[in-house]
N, C-alpha and C positions, 0 to 999 in steps of 0.2 A: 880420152876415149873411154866411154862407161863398158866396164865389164857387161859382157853378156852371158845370161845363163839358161841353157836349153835343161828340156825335163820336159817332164806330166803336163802338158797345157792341150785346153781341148778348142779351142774355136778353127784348129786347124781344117774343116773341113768343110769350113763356111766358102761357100760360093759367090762370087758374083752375080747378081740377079739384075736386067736390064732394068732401071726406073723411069716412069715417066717423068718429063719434062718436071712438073709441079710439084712432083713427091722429089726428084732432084734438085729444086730452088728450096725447097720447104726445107730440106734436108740439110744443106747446104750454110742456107741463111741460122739456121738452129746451130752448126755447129759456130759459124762465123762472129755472131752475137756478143759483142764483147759488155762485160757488165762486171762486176763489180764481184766478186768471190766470197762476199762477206754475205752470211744468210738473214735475212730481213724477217721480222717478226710482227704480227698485227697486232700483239697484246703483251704484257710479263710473262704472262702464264706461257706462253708460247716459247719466248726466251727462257724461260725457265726448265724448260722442257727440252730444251737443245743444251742446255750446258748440264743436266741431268745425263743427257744421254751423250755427248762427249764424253764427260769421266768416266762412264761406266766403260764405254768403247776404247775410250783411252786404254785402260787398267787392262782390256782382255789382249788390247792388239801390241802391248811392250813387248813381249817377247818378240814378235815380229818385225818391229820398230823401235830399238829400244831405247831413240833421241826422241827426248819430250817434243821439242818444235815441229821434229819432221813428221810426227804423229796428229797434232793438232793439228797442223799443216793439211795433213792429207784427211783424216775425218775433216777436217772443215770443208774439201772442195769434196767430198763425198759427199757429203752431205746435201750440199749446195748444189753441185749437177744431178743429185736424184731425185730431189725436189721441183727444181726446174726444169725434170722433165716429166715430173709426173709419175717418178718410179719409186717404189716401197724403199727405203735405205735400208733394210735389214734382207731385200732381196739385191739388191746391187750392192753389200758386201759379200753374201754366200756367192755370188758368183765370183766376184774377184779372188775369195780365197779359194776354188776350185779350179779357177783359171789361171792365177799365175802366184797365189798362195802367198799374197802382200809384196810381191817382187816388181821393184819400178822397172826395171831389164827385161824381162823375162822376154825371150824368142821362141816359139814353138818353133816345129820340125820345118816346118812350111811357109814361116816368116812373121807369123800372129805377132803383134808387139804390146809391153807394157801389163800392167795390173789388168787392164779389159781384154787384153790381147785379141788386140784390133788389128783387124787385117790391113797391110798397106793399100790394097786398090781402093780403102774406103775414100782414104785423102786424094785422089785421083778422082773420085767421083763425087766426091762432096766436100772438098776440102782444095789446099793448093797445089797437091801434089808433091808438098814436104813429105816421105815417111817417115821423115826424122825424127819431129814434133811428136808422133807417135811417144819417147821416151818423159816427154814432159808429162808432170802429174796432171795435170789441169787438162790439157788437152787431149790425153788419151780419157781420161774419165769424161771430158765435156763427149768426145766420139762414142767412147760404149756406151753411155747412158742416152745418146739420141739415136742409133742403131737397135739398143733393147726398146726403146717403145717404137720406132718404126716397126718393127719384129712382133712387137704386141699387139701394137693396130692392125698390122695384117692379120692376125690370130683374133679380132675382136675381143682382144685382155684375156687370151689365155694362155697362162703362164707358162704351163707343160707345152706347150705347141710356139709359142714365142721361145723361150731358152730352147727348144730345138732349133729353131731358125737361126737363132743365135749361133749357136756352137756347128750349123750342116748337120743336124743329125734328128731333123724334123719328125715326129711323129716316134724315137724309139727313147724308149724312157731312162736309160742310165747315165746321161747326163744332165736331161730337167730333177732326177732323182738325187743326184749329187747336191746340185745347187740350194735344190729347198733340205737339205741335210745341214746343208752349212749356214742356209739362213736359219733355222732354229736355234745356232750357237751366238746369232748378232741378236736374237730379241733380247728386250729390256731385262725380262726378266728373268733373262739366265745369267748365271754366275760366273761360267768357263766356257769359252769357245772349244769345239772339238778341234 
């Protein structure tokens, strides 16, 4: 039975919001998608650019994770679900380290689970209604990162107003304020994560 650890987690006040039919098969079939974990590349450069920014991600996230595999592990399917869905990976880490602060357990007050602390009714409406699965790396990151861009399409890609929707706290700024704080510690070209 994995330890569970409550604390500071914000998506606790995310609501359920009724979906249509098509935005819940679109939603559904996105998280359901099974493919391959491994991040595909058009060119060298491109590969080259992904194992650039591994190391460097590597090196800031040990202290958090301080077994090489399970780090590689988890930047690789980061990676790989924020691309796949079309989200910045330096903004879907600032939010994972503001939401559950690199912790595969983590349960807010209210039930949010996992590094995206994903609510359980998401897997009930878009998923099999396991909230278990929730704890697995892959399929909690595969959920928040097809949750953040549904959030963001609703907001026509805006970020402040999507990480509201994200987190229930739509329209007030000290949690889209958190997140792009902690995405500036994941760009390239800083040294140390805050």
């Amino acid at each position: 039975m994995p330890l569970l650890f409550s604390g500071p987690s914000h998506a606790g006040s995310q609501v359920e919001e009724p979906l249509m039919d098509s935005v819940r098969a679109a939603l559904g079939a996105a998280v359901a998608s099974q493919g391959p974990l491994v991040p595909a590349f058009k060119d060298t450069e491109g590969r080259l650019t992904y194992l650039r920014w591994l190391g460097a991600m590597s090196e800031r996230l040990k202290k958090k994770m301080p077994e090489l595999q399970i780090r590689h592990e988890f930047l690789q399917a980061v990676w790989y679900e924020s691309k796949r869905a079309g989200l910045d990976v330096t903004l879907v880490m600032g939010l994972i380290q503001v939401e559950s602060n690199f912790r595969k357990f983590a349960v807010s007050s209210v039930g949010a689970r996992g590094y995206m602390q994903v609510m359980p009714f998401w897997t009930r409406v878009i998923g099999d209604g396991d909230a278990g699965k929730l704890f697995h790396m892959q399929t909690n990151l595969r959920f928040g990162c097809v949750i953040l861009r549904h959030y963001l399409d609703r907001e026509r890609g805006d970020n402040f107003l999507g990480l509201g929707r994200y987190n229930g706290s739509r329209g007030r700024s000290p949690y889209p304020e958190a997140v792009f704080a902690a995405q500036r510690g994941w760009l390239p070209d800083n040294r140390a994560v805050g």
